[in-house]
Backbone as a chain_set.jsonl record, in Angstrom:
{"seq": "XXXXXXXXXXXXXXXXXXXXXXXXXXXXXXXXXXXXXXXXXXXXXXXXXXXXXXXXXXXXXXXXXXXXXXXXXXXXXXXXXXXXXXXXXXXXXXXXXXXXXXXXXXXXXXXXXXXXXXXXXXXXXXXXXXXXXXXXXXXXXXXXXXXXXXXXXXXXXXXXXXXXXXXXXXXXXXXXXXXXXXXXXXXXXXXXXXXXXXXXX", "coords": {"N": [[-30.053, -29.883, -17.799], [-26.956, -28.343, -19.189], [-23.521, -29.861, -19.3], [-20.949, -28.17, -18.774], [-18.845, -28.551, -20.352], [-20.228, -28.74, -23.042], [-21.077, -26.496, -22.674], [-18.786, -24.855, -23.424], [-17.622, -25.452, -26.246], [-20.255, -24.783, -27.415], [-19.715, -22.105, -26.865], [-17.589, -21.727, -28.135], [-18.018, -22.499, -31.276], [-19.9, -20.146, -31.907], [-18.945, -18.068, -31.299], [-17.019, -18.221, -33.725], [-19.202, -18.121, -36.085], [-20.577, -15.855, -35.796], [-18.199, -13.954, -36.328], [-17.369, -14.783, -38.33], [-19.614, -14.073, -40.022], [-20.475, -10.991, -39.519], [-17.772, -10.236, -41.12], [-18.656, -10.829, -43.572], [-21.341, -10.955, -44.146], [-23.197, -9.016, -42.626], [-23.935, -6.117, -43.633], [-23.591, -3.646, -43.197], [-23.589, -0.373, -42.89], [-22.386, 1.24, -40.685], [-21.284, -0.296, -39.207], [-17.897, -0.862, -37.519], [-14.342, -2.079, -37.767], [-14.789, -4.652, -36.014], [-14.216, -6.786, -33.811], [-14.751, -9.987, -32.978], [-14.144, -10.982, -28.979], [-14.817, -12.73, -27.396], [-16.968, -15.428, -26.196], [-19.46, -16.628, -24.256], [-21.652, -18.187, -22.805], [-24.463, -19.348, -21.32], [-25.291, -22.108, -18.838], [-27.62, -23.838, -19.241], [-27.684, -23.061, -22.225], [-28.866, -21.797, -23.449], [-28.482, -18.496, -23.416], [-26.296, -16.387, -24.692], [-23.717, -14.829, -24.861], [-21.854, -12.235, -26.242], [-18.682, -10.748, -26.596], [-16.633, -8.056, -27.647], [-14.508, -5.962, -29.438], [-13.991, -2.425, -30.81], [-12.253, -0.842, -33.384], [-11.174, 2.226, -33.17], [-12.767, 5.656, -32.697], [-14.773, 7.077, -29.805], [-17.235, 7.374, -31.391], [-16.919, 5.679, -33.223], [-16.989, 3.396, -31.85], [-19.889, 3.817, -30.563], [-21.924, 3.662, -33.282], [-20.37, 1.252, -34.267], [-22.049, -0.335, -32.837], [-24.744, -0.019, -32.446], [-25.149, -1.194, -35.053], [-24.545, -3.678, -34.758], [-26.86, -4.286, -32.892], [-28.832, -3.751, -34.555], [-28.522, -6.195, -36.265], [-28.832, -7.942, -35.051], [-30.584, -10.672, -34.959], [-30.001, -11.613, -37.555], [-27.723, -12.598, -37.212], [-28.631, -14.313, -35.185], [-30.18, -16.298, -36.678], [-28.039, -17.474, -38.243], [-26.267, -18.062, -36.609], [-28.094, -20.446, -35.347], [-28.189, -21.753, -37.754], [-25.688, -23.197, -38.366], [-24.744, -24.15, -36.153], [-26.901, -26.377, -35.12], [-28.514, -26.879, -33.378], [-30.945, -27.212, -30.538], [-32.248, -25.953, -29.398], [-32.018, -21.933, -30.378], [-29.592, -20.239, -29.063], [-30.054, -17.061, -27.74], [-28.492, -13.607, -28.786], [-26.515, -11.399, -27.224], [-24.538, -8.057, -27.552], [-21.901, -7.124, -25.924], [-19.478, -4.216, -25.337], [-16.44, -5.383, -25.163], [-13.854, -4.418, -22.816], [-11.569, -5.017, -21.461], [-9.661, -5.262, -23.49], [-9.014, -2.896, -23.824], [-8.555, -1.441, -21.098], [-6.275, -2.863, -20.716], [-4.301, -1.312, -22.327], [-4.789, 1.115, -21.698], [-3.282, 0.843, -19.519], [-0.94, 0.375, -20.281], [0.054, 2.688, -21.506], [-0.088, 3.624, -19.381], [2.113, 2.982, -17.799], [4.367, 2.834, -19.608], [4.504, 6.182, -19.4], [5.421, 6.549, -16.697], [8.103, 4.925, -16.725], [8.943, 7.12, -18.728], [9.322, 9.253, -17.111], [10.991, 8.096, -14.385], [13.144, 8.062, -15.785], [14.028, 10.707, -16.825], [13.763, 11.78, -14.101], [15.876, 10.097, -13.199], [17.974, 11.472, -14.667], [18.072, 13.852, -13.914], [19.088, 13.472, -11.033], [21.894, 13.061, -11.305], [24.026, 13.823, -11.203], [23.516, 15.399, -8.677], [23.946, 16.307, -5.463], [23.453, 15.419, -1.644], [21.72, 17.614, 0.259], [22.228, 17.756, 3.215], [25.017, 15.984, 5.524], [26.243, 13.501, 4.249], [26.264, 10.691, 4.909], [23.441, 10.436, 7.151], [22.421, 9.193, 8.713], [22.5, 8.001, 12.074], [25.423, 6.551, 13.855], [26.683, 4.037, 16.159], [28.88, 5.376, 19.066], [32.087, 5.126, 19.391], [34.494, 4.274, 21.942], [36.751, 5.047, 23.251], [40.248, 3.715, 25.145], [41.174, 5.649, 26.377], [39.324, 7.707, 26.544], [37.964, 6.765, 27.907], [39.022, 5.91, 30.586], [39.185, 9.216, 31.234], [36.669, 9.897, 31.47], [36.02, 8.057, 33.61], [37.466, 9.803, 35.903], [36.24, 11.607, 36.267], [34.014, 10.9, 37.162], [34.564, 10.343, 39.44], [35.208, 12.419, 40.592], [33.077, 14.119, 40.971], [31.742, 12.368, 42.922], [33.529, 13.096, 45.078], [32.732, 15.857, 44.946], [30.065, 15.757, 45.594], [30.043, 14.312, 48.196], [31.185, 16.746, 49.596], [29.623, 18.67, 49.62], [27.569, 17.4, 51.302], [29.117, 17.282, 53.861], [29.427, 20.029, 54.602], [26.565, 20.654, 54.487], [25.544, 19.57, 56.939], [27.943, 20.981, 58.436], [26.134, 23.519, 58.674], [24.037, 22.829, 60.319], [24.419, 22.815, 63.2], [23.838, 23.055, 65.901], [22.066, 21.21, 66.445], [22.77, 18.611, 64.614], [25.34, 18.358, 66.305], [24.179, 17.504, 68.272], [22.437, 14.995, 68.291], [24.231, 13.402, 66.733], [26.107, 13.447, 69.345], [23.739, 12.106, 71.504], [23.747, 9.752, 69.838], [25.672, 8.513, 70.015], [25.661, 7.971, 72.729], [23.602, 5.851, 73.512], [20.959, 6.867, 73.128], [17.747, 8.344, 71.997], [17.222, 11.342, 70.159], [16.007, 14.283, 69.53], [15.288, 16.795, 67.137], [15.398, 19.782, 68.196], [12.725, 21.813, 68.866], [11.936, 25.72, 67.536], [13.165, 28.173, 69.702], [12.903, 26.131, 72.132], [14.146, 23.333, 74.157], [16.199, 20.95, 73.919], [16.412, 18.547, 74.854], [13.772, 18.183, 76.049], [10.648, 16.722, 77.021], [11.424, 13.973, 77.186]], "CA": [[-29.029, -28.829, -17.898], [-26.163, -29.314, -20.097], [-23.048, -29.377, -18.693], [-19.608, -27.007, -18.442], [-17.858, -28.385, -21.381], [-21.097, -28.492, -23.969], [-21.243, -25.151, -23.589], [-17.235, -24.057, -23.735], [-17.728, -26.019, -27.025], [-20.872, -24.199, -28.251], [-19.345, -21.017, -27.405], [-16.37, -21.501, -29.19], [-18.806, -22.214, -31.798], [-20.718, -19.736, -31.649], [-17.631, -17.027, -31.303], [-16.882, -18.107, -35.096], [-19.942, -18.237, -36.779], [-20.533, -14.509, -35.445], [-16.835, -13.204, -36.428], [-17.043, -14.903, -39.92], [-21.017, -13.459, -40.294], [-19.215, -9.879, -39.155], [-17.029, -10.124, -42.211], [-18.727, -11.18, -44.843], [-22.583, -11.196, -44.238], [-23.309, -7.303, -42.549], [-23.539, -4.417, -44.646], [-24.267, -2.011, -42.735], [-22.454, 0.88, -43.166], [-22.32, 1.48, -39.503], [-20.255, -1.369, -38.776], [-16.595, -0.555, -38.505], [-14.075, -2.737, -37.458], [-14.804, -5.264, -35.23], [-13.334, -7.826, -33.772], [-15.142, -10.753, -31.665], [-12.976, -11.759, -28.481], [-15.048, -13.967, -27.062], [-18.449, -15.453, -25.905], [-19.986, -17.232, -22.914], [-22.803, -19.162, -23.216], [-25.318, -20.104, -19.853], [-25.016, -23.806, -18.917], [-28.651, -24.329, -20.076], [-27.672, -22.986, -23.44], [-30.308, -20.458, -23.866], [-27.936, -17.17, -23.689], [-25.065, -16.432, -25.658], [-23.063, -13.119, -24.237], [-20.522, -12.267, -27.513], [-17.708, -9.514, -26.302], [-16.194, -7.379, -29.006], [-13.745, -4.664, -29.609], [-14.393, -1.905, -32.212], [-11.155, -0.2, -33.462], [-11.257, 3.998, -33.192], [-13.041, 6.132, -31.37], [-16.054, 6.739, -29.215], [-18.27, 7.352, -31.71], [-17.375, 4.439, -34.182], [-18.287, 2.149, -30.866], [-21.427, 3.594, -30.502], [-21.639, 3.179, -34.734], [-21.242, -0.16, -34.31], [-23.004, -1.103, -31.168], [-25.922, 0.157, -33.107], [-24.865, -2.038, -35.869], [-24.689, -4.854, -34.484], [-27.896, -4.682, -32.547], [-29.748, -4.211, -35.847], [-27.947, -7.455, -37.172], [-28.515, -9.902, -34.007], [-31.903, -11.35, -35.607], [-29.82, -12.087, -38.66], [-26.874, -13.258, -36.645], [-28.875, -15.624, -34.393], [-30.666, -17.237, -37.176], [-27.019, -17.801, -38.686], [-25.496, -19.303, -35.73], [-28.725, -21.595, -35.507], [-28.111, -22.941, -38.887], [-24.384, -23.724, -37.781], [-24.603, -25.006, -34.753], [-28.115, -27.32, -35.266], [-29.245, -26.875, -31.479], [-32.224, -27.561, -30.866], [-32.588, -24.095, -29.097], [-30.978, -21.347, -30.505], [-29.16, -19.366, -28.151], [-30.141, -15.603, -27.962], [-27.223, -13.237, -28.95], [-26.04, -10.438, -26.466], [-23.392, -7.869, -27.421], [-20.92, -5.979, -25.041], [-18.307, -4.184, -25.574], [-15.314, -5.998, -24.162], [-13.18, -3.132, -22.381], [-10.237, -5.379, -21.193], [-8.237, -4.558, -24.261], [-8.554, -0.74, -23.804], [-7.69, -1.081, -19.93], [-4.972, -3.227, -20.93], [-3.795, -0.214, -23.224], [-4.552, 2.313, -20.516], [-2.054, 0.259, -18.61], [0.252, 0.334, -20.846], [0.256, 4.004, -21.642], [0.3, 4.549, -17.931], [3.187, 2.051, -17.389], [5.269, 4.126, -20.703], [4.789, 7.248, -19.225], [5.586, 5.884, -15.423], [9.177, 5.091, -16.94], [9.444, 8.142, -19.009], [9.546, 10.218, -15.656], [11.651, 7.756, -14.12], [14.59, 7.958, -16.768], [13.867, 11.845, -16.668], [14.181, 11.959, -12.378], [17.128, 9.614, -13.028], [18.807, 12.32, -15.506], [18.089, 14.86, -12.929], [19.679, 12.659, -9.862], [22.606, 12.106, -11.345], [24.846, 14.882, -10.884], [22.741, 15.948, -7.46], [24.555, 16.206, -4.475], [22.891, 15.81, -1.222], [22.232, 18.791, 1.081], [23.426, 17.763, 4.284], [25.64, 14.989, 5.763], [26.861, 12.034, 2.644], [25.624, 9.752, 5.666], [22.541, 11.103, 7.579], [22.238, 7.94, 10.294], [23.557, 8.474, 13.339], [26.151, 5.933, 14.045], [27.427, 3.82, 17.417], [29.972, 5.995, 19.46], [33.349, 4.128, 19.561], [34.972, 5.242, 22.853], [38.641, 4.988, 23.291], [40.3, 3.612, 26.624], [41.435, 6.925, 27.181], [38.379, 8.326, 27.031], [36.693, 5.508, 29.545], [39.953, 6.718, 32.012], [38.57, 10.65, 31.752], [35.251, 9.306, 32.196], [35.903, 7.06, 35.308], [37.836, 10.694, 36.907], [35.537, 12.861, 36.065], [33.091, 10.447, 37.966], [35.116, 10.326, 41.0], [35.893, 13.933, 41.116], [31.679, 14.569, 41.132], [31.351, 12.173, 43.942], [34.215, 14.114, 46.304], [31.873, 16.841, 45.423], [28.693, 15.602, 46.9], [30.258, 14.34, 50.028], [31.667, 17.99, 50.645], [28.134, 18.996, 50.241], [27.231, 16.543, 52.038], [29.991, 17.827, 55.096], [28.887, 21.727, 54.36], [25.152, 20.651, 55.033], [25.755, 18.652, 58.192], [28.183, 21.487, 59.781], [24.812, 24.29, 58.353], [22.611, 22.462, 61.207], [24.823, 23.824, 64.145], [23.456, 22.214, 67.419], [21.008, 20.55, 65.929], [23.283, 17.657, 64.488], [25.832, 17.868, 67.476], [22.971, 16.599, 69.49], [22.257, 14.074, 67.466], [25.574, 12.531, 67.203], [26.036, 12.904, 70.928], [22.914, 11.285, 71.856], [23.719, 8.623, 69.19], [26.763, 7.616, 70.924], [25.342, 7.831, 74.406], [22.613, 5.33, 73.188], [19.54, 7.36, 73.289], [17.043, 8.917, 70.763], [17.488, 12.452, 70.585], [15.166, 14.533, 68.465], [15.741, 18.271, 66.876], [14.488, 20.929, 69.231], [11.594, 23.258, 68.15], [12.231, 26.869, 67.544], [13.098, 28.221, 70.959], [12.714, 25.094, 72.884], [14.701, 22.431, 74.706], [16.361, 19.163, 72.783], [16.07, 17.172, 76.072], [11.709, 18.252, 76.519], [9.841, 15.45, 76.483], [12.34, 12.696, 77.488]], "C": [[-27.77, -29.408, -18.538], [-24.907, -29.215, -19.204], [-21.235, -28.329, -19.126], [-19.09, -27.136, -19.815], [-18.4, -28.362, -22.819], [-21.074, -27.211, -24.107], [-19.73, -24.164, -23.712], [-17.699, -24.138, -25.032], [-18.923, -24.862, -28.142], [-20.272, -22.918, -28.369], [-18.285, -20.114, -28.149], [-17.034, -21.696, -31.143], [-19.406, -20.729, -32.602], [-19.696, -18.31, -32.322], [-17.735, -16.884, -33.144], [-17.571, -17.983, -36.286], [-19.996, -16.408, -36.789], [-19.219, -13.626, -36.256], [-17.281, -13.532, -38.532], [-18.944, -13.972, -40.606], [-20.736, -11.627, -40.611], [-18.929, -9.295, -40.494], [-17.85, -9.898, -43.225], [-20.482, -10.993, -45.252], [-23.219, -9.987, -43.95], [-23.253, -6.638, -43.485], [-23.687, -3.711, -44.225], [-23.039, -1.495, -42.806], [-21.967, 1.47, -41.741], [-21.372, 0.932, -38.938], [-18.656, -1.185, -39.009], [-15.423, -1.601, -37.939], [-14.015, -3.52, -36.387], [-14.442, -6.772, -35.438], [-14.195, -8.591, -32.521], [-13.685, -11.198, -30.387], [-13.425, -12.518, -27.971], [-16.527, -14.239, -26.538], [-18.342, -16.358, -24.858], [-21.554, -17.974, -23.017], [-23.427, -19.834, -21.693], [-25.279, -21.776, -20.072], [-26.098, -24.153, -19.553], [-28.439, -23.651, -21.595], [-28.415, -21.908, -23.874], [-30.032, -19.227, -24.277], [-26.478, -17.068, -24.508], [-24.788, -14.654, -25.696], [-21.48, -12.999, -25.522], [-19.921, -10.673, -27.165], [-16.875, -9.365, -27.379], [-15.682, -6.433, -28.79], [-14.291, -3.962, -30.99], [-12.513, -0.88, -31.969], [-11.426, 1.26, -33.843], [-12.051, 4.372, -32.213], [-14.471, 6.339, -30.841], [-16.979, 6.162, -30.554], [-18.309, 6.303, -32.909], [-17.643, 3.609, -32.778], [-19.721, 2.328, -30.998], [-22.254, 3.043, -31.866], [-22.507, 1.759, -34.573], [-21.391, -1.111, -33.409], [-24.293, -0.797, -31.909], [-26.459, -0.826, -34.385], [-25.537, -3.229, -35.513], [-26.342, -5.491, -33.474], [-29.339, -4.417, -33.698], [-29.655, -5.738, -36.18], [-28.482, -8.575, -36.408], [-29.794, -10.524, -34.591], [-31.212, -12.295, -36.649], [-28.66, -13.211, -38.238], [-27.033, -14.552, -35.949], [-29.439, -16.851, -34.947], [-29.39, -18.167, -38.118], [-26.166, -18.651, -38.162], [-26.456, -20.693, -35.431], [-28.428, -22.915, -36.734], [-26.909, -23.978, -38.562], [-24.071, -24.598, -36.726], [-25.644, -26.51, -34.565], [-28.515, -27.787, -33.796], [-30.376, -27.065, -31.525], [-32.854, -25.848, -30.531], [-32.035, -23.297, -29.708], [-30.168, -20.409, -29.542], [-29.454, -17.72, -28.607], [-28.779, -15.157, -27.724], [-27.421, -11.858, -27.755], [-24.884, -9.884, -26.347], [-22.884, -6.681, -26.446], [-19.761, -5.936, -25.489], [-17.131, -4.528, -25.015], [-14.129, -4.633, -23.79], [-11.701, -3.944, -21.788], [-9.14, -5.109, -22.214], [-7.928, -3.262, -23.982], [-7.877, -0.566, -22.365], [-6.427, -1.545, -20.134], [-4.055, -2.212, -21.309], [-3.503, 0.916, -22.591], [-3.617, 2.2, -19.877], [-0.989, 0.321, -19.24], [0.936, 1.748, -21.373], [0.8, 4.32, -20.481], [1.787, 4.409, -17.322], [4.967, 2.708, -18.228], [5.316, 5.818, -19.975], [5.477, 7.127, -17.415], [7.325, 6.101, -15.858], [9.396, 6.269, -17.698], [9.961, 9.279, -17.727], [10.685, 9.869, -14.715], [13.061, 8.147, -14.871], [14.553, 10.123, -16.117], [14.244, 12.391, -15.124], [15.978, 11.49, -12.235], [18.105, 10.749, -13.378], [19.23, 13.499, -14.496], [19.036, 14.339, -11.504], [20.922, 13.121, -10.347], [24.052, 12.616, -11.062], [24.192, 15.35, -9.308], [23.952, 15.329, -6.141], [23.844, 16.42, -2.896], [23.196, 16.973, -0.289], [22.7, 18.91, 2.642], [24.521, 16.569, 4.733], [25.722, 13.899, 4.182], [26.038, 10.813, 3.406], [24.957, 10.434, 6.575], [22.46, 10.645, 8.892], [23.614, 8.006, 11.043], [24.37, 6.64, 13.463], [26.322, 5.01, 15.982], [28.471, 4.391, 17.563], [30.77, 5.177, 19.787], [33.962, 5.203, 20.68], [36.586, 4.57, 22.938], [39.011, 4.741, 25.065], [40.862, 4.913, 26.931], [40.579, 7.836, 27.579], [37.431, 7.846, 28.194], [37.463, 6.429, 30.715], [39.044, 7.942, 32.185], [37.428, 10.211, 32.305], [35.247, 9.25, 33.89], [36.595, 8.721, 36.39], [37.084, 11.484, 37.114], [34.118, 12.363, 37.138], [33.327, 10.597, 39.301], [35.403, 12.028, 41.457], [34.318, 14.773, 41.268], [31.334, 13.807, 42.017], [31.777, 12.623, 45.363], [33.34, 14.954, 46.252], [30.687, 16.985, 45.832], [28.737, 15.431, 47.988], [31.256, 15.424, 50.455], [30.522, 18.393, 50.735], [27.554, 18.603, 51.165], [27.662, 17.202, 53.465], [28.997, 19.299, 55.599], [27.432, 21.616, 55.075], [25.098, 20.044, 56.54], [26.838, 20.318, 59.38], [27.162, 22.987, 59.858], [23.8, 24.318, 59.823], [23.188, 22.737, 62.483], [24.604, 22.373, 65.019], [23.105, 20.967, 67.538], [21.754, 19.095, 65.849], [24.522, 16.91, 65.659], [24.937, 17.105, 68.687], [22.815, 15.529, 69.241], [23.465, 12.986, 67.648], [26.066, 12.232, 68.737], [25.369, 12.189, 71.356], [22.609, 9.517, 70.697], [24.713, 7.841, 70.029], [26.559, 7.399, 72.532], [24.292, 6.268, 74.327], [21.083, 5.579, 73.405], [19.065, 8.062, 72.15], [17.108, 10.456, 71.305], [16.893, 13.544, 68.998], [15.642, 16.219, 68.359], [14.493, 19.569, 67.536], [13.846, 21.631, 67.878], [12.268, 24.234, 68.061], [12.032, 27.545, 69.413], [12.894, 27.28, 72.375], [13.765, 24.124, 73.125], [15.05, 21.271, 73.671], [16.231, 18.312, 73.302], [14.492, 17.142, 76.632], [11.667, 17.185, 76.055], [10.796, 14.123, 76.957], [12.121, 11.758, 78.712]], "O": [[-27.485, -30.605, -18.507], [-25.079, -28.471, -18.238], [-20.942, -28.141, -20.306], [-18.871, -26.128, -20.487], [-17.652, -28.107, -23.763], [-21.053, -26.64, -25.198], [-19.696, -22.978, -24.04], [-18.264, -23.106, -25.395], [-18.615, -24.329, -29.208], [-20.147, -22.4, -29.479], [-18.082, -18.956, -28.515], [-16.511, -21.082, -32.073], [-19.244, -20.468, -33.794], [-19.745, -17.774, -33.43], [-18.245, -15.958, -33.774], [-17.009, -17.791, -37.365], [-19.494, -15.77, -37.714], [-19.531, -12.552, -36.769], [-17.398, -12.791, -39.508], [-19.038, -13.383, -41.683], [-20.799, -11.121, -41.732], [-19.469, -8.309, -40.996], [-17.818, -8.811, -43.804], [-20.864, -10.909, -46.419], [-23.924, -9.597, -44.881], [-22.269, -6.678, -44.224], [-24.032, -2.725, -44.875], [-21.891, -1.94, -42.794], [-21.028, 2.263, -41.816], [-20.606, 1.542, -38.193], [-18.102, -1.27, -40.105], [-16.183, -2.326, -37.296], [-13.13, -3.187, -35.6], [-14.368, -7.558, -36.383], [-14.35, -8.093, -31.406], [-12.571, -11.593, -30.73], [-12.648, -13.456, -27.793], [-17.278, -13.267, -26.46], [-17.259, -16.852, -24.544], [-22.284, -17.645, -23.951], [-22.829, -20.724, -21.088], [-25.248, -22.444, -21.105], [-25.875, -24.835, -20.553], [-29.465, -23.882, -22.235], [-28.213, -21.287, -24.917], [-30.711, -18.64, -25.119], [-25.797, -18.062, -24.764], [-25.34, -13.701, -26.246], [-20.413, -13.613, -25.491], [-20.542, -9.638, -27.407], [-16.415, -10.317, -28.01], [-16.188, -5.739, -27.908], [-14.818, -4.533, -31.945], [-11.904, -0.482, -30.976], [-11.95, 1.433, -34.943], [-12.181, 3.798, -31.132], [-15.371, 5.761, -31.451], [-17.337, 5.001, -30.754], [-19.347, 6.031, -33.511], [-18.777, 3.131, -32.739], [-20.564, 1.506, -31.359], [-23.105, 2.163, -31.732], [-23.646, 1.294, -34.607], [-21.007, -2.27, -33.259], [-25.017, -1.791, -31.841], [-27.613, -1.143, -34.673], [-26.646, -3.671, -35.81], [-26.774, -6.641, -33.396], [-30.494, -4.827, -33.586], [-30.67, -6.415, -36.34], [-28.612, -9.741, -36.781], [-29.383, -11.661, -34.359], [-31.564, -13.469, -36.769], [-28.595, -14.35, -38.7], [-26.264, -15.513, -35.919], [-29.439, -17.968, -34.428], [-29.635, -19.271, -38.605], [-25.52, -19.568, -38.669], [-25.935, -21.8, -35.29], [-28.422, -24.146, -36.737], [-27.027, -25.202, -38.497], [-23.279, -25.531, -36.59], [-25.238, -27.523, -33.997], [-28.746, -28.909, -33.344], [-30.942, -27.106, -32.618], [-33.534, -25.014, -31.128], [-30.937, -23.822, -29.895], [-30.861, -19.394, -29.614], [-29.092, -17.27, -29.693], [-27.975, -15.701, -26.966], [-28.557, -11.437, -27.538], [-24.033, -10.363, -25.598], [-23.407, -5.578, -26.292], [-19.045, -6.845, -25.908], [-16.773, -3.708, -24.169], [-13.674, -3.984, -24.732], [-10.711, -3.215, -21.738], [-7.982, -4.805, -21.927], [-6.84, -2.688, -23.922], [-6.907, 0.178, -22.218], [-5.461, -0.848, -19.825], [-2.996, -2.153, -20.684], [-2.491, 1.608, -22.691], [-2.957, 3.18, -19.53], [0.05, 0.318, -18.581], [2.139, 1.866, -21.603], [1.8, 5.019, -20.316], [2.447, 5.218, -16.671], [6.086, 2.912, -17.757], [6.312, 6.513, -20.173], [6.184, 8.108, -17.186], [7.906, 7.125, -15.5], [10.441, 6.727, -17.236], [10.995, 9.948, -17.722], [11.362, 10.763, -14.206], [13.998, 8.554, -14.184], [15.076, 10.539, -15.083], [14.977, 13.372, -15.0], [16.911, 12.026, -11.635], [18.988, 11.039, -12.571], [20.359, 13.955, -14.315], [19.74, 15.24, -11.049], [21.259, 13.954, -9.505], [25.015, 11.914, -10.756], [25.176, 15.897, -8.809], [24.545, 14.255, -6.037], [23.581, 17.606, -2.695], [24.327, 17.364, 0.002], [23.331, 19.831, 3.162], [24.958, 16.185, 3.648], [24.938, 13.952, 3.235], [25.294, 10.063, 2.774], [25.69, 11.271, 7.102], [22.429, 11.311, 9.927], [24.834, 8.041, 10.88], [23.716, 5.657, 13.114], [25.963, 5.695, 16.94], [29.292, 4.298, 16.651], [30.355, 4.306, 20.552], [34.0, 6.428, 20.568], [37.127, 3.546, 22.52], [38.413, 5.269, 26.003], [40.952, 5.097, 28.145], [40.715, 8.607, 28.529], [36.601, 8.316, 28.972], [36.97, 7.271, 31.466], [38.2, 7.917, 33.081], [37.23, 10.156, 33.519], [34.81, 9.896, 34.843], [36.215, 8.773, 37.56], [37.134, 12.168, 38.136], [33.386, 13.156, 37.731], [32.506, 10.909, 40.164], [35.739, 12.523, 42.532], [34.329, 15.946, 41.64], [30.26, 14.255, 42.419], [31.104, 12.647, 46.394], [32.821, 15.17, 47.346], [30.204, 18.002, 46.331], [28.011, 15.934, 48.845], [32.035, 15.253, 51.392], [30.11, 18.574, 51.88], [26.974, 19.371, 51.933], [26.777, 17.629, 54.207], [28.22, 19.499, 56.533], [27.131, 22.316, 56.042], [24.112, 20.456, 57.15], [26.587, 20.624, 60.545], [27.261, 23.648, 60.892], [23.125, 25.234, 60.294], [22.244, 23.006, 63.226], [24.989, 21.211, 64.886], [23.467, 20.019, 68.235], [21.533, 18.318, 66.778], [24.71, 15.719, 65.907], [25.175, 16.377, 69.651], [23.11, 14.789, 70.18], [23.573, 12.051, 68.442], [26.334, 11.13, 69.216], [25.981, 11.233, 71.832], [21.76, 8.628, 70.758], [24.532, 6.757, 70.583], [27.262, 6.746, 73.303], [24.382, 5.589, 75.35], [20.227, 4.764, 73.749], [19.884, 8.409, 71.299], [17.066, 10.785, 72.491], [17.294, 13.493, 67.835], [16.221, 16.806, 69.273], [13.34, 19.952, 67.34], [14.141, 21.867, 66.706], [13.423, 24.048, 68.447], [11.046, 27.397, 70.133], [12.756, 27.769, 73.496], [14.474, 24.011, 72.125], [14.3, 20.813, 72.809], [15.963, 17.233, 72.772], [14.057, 16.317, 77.436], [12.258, 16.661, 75.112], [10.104, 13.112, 76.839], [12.861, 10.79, 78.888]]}, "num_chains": 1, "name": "protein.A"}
């Protein structure tokens, strides 16, 4: 097996014999401009893959894709003479498509900024429709506002412990018992409906 850089070598080779053959040696009428970009060549030498652009449209590719697979007989016995291999390498052409995506890309990439400039034009005068600043902010409080704060706190805890009072004098007996028998030191539980507060003791 040969190795890596025998066959860069042949298929740089190889590339030129093909390109200058192309030119000058074809007649077919089929053939319309093409352009080799490059070849590949199997480490054992045996294959020889030659990628090519054709310039216009579909149907000159197909043209001369047809072309050129008439020609490869004439082509391979051409690069044999050139090269003096012992094998000749069989020819195999594809159409190389990286230039055209390239191109696609580059159309896509031109019209990409046309839209941009065009959005920009439109921006540029635009005013938005609500708030200038949208994000909510940290509230800055003022010591005068802490003071209201802190009264407004104290003036909602007087009013739970009047609730507080209100509910306590609500329970009538109930809690006077309670407190009495707290200070006497005994447990003293809330009578049933109709029943005694001292049952059971």
């Amino acid at each position: 097996m040969a190795d890596p850089a025998r066959a860069r070598k042949l298929a740089v080779r190889i590339r030129e014999v093909v390109a200058s053959a192309l030119e000058r040696g074809v007649k077919d009428p089929r053939l319309g401009m093409v352009t080799v970009t490059e070849v590949r060549v199997t480490p054992d030498l045996v294959d020889a893959t030659v990628f090519y652009t054709v310039y216009g449209d579909e149907d000159a590719r197909r043209a001369s894709a047809e072309a050129l697979e008439s020609a490869r007989g004439l082509l391979r016995s051409q690069v044999g003479r050139a090269t003096g291999v012992k094998v000749t390498p069989t020819l195999t052409f594809v159409h190389d498509r990286l230039p055209d995506d390239a191109k696609h890309l580059e159309d896509l990439i031109s019209v990409a900024r046309e839209r941009d400039a065009r959005l920009a034009e439109v921006r540029r005068d635009a005013r938005p429709a609500g708030d200038e600043d949208p994000y909510r902010r940290p509230r800055t409080v003022d010591e005068d506002d802490e003071d209201e704060d802190l009264v407004d706190e104290f003036d909602e805890f007087d009013r739970v412990e009047e609730l507080d009072a209100d509910a306590g004098d609500a329970l009538g007996g109930d809690a006077g018992a309670r407190e009495a028998g707290a200070s006497a030191g005994r447990q003293v539980y809330p009578a049933s409906p109709g029943g005694d507060p001292t049952a059971g003791r």
